[in-house]
N, CA, C and O atoms as a GROMACS GRO file, in nm:
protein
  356
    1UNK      N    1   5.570  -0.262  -4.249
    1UNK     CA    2   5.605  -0.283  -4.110
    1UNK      C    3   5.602  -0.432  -4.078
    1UNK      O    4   5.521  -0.511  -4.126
    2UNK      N    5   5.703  -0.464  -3.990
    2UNK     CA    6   5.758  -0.609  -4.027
    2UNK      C    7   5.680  -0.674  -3.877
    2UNK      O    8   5.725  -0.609  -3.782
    3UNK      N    9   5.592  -0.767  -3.835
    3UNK     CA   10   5.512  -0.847  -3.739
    3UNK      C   11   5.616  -0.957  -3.690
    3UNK      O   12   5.575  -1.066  -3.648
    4UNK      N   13   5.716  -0.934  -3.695
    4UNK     CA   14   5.844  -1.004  -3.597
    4UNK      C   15   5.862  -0.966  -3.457
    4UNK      O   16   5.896  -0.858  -3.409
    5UNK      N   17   5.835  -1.071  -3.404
    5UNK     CA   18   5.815  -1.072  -3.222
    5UNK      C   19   5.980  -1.122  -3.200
    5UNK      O   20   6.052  -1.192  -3.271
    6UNK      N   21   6.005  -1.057  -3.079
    6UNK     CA   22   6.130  -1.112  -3.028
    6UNK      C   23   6.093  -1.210  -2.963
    6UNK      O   24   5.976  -1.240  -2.940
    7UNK      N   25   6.219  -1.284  -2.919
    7UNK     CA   26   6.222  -1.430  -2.851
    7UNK      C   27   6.178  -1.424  -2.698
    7UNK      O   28   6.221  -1.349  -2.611
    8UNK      N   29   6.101  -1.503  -2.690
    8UNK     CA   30   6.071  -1.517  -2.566
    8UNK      C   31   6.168  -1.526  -2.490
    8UNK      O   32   6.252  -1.609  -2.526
    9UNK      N   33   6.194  -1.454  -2.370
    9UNK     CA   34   6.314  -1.394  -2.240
    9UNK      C   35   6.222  -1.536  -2.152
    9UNK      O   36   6.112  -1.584  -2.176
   10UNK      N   37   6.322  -1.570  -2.047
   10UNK     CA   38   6.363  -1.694  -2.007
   10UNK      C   39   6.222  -1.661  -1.868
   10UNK      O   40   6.142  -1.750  -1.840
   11UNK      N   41   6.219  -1.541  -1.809
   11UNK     CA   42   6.140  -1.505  -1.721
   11UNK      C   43   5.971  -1.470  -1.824
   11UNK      O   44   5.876  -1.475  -1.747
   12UNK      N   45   5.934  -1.443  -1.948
   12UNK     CA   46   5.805  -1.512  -2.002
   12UNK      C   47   5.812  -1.634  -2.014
   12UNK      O   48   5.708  -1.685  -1.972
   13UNK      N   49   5.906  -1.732  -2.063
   13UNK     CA   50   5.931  -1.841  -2.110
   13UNK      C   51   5.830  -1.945  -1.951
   13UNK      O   52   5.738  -2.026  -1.962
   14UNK      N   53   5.891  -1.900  -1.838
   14UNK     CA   54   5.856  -1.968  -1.703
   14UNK      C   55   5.728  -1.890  -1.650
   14UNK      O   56   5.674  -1.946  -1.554
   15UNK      N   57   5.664  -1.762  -1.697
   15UNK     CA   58   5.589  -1.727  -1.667
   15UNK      C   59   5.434  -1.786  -1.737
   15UNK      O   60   5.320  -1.793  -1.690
   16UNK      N   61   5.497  -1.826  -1.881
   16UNK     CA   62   5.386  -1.894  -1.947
   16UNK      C   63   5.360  -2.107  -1.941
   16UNK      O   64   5.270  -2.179  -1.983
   17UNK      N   65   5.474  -2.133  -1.876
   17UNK     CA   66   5.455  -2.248  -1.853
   17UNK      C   67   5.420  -2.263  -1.667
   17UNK      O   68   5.386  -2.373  -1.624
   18UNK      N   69   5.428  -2.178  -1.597
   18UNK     CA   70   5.331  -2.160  -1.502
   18UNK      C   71   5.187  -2.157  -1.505
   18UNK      O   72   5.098  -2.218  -1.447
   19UNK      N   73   5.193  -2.024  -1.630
   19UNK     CA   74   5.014  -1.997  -1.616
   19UNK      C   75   4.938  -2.182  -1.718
   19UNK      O   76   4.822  -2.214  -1.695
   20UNK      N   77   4.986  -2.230  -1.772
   20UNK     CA   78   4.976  -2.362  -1.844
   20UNK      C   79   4.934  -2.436  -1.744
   20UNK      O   80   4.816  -2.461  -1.720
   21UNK      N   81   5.073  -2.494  -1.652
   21UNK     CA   82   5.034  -2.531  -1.525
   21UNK      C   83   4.923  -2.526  -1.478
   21UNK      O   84   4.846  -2.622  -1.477
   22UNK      N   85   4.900  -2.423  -1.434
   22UNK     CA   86   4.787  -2.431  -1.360
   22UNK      C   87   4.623  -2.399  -1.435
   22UNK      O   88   4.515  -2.377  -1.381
   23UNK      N   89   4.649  -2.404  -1.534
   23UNK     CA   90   4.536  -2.381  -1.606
   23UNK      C   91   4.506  -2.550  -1.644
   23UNK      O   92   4.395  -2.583  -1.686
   24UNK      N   93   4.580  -2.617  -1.631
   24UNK     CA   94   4.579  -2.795  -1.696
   24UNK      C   95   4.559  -2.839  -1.544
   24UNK      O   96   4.477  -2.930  -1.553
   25UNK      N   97   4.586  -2.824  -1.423
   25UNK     CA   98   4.545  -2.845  -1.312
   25UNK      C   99   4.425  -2.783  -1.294
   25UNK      O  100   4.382  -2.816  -1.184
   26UNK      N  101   4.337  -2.696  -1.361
   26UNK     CA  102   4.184  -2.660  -1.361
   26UNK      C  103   4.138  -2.761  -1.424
   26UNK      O  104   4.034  -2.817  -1.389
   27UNK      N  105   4.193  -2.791  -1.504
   27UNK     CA  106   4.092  -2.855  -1.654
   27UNK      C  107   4.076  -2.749  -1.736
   27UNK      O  108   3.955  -2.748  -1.762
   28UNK      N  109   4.122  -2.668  -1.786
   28UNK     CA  110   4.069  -2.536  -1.832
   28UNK      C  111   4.151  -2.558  -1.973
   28UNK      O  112   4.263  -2.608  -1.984
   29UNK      N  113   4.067  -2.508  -2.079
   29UNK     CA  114   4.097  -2.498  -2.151
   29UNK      C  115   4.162  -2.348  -2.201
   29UNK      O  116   4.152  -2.261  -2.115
   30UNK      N  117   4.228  -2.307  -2.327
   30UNK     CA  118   4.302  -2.199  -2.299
   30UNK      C  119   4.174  -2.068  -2.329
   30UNK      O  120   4.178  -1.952  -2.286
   31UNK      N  121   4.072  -2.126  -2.408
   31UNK     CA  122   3.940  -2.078  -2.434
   31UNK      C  123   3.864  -2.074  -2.263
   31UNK      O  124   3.835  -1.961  -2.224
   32UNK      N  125   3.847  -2.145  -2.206
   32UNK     CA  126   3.797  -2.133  -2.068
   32UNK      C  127   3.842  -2.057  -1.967
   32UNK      O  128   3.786  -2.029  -1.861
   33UNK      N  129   3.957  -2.023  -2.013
   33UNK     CA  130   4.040  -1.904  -1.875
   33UNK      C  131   4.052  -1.799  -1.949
   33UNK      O  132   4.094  -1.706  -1.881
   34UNK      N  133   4.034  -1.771  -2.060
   34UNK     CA  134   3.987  -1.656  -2.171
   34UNK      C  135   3.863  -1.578  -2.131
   34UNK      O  136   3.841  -1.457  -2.130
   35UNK      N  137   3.783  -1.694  -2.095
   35UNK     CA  138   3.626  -1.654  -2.098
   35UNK      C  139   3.602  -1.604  -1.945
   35UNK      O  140   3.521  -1.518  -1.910
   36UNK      N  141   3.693  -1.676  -1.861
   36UNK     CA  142   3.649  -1.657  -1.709
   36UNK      C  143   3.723  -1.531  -1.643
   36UNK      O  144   3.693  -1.473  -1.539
   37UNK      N  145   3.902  -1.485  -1.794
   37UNK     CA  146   3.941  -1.425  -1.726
   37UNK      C  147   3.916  -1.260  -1.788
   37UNK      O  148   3.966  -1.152  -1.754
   38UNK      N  149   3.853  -1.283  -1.854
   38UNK     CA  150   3.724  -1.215  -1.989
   38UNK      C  151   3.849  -1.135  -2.068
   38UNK      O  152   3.844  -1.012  -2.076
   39UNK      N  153   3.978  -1.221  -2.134
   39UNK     CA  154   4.090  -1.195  -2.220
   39UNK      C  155   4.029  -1.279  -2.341
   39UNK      O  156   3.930  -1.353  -2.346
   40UNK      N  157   4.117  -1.244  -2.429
   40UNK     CA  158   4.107  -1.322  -2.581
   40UNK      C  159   4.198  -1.426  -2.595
   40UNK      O  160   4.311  -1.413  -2.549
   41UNK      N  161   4.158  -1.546  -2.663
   41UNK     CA  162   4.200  -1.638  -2.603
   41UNK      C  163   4.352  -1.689  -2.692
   41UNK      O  164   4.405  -1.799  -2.672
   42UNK      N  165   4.390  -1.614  -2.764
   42UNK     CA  166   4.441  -1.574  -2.839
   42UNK      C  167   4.562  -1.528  -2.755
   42UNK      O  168   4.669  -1.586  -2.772
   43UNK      N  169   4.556  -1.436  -2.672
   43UNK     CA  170   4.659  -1.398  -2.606
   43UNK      C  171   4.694  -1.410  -2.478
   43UNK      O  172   4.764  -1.338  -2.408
   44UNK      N  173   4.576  -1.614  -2.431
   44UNK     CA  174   4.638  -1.668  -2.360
   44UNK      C  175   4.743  -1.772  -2.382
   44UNK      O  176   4.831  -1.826  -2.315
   45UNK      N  177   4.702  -1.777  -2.495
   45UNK     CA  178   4.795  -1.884  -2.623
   45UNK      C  179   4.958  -1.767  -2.604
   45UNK      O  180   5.063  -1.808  -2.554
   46UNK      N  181   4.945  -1.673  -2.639
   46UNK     CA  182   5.083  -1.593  -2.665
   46UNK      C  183   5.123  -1.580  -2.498
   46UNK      O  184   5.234  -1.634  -2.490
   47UNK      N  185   5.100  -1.555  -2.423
   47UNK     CA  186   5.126  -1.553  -2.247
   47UNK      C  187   5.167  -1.675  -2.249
   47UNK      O  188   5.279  -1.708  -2.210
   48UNK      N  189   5.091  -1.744  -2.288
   48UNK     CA  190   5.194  -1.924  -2.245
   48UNK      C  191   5.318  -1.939  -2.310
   48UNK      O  192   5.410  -1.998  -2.253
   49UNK      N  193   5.332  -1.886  -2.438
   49UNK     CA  194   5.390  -1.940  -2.543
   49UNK      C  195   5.497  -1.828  -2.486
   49UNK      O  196   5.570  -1.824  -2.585
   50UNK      N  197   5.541  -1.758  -2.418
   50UNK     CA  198   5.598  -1.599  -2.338
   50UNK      C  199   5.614  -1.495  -2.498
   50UNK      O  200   5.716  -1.426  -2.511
   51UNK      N  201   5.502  -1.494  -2.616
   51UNK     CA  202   5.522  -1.379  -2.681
   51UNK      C  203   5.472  -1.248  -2.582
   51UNK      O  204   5.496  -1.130  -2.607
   52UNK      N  205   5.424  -1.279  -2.508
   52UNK     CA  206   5.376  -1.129  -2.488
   52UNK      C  207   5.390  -1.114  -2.314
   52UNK      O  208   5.348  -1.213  -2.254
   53UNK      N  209   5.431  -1.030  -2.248
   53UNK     CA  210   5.420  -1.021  -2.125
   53UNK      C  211   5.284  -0.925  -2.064
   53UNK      O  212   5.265  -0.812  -2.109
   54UNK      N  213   5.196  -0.983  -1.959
   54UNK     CA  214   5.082  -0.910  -1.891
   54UNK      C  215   5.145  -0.818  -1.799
   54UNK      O  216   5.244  -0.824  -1.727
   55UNK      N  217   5.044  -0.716  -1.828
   55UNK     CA  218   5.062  -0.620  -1.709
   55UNK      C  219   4.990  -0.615  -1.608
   55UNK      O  220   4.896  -0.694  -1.620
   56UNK      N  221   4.989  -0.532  -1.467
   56UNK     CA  222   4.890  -0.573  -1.378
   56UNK      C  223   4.769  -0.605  -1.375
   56UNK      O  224   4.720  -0.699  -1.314
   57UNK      N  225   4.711  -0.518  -1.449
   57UNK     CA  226   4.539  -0.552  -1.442
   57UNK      C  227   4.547  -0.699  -1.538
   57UNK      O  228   4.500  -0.768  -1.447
   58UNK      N  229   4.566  -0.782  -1.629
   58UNK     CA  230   4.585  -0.897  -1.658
   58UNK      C  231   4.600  -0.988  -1.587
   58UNK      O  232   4.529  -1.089  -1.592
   59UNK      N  233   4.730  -0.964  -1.479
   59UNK     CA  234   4.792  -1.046  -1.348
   59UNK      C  235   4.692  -1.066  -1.277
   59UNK      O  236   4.694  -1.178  -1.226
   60UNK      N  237   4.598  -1.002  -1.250
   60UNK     CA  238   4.499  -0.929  -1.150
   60UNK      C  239   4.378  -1.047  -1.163
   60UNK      O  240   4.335  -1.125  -1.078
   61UNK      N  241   4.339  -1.026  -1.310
   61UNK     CA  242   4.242  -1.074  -1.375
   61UNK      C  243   4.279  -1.280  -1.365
   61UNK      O  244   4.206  -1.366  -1.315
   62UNK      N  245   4.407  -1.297  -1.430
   62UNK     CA  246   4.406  -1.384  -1.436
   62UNK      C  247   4.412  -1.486  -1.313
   62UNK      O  248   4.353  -1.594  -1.305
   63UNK      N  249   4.518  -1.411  -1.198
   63UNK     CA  250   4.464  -1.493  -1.092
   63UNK      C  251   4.362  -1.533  -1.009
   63UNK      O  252   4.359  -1.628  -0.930
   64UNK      N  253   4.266  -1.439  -1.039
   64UNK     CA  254   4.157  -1.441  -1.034
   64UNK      C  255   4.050  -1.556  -1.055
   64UNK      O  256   3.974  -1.606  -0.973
   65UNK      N  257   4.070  -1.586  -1.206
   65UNK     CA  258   4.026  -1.671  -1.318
   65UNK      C  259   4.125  -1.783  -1.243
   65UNK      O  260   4.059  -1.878  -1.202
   66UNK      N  261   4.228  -1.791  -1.222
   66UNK     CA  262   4.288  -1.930  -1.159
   66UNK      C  263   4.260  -1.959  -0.998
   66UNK      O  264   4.319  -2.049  -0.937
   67UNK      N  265   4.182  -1.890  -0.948
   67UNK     CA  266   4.160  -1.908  -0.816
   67UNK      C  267   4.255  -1.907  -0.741
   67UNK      O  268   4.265  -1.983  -0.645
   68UNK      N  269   4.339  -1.821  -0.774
   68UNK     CA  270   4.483  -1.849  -0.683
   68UNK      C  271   4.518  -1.703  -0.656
   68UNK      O  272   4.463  -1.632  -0.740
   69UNK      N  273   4.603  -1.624  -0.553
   69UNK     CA  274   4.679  -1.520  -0.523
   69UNK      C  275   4.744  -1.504  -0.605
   69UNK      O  276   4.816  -1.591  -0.653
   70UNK      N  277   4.736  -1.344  -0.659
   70UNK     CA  278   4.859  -1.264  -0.723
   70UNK      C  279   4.971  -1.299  -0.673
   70UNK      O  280   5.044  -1.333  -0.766
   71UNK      N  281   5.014  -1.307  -0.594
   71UNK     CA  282   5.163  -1.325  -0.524
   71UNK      C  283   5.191  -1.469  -0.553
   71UNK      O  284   5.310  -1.473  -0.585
   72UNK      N  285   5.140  -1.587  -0.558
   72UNK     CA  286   5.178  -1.704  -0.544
   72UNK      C  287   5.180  -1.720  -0.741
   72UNK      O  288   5.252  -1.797  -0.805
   73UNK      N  289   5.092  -1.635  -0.792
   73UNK     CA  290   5.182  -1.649  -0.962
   73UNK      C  291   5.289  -1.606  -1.032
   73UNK      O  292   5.342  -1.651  -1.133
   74UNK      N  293   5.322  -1.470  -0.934
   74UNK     CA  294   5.457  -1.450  -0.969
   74UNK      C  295   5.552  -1.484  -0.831
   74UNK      O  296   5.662  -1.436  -0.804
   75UNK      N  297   5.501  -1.549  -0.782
   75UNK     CA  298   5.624  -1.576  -0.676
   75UNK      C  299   5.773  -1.609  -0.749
   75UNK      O  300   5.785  -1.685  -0.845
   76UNK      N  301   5.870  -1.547  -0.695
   76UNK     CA  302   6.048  -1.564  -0.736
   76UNK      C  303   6.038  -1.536  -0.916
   76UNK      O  304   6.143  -1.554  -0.978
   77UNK      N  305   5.958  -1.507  -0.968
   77UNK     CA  306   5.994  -1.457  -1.100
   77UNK      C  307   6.114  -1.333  -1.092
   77UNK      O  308   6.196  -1.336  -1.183
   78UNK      N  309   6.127  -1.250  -1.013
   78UNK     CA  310   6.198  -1.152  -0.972
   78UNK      C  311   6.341  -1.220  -1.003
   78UNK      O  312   6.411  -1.142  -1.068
   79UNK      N  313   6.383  -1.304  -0.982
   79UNK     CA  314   6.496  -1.414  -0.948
   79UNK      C  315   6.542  -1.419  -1.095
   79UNK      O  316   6.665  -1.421  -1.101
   80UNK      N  317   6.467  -1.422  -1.243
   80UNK     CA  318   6.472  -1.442  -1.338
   80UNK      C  319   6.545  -1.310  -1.397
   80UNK      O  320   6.629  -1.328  -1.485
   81UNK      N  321   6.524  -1.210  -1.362
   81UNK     CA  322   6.597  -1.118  -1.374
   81UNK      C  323   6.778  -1.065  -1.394
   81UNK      O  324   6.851  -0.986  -1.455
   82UNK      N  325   6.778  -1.172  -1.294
   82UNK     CA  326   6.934  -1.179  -1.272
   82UNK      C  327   6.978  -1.105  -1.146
   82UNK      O  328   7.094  -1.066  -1.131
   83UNK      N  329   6.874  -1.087  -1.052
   83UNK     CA  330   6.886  -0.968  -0.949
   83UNK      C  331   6.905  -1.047  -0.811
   83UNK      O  332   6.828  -1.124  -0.753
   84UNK      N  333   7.042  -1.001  -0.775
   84UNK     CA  334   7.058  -1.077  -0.644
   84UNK      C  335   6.971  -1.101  -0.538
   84UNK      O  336   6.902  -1.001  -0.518
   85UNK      N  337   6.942  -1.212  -0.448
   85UNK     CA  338   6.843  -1.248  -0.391
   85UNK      C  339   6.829  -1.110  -0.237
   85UNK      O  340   6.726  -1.068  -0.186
   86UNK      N  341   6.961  -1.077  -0.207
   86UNK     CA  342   7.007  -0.980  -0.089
   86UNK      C  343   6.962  -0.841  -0.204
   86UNK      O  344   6.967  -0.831  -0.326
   87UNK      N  345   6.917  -0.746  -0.091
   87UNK     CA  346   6.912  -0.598  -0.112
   87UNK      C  347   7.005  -0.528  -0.084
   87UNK      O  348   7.037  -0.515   0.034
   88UNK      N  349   7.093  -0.446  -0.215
   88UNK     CA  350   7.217  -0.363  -0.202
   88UNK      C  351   7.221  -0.262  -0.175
   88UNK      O  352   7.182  -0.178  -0.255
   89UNK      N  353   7.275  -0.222  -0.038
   89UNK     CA  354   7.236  -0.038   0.006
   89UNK      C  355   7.275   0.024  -0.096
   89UNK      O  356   7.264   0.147  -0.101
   0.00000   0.00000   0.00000
């Protein structure tokens, strides 16, 4: 069984140089928001790097660990999608 990850999609790609962001505006190391956001630090390295996408309780956790609102870390990621900004009846 072959350990080939697909390419990081353009919406992890901006999701992991966000969570970077603001983890380098802590001072935090990728080991320090591991520990605070009690993840492995390992697969804060892959979240930055967009191998892997979080699911809520992660989201949850990590904004947490960044002192910041769920909503203001994924703010307009939605946009990445390709999904018009208007709602289509």
């Amino acid at each position: 069984m072959s350990d080939a990850r697909q390419p990081a999609s353009e919406l992890q790609r901006e999701f992991g140089d966000r969570l970077r962001a603001r983890r380098d505006e802590l001072g935090l190391t990728q080991e320090g928001l591991a520990n605070l956001a009690d993840l492995q630090r390992a697969y804060i390295g892959q979240l930055e790097t967009g191998i892997r996408s979080p699911g809520l309780e992660t989201l949850a956790k990590l904004a947490w660990a960044l002192d910041m609102d769920l909503g203001d870390l994924v703010a307009g990621l939605q946009d990445f999608k390709g999904r018009p900004k208007g709602k289509e009846a």
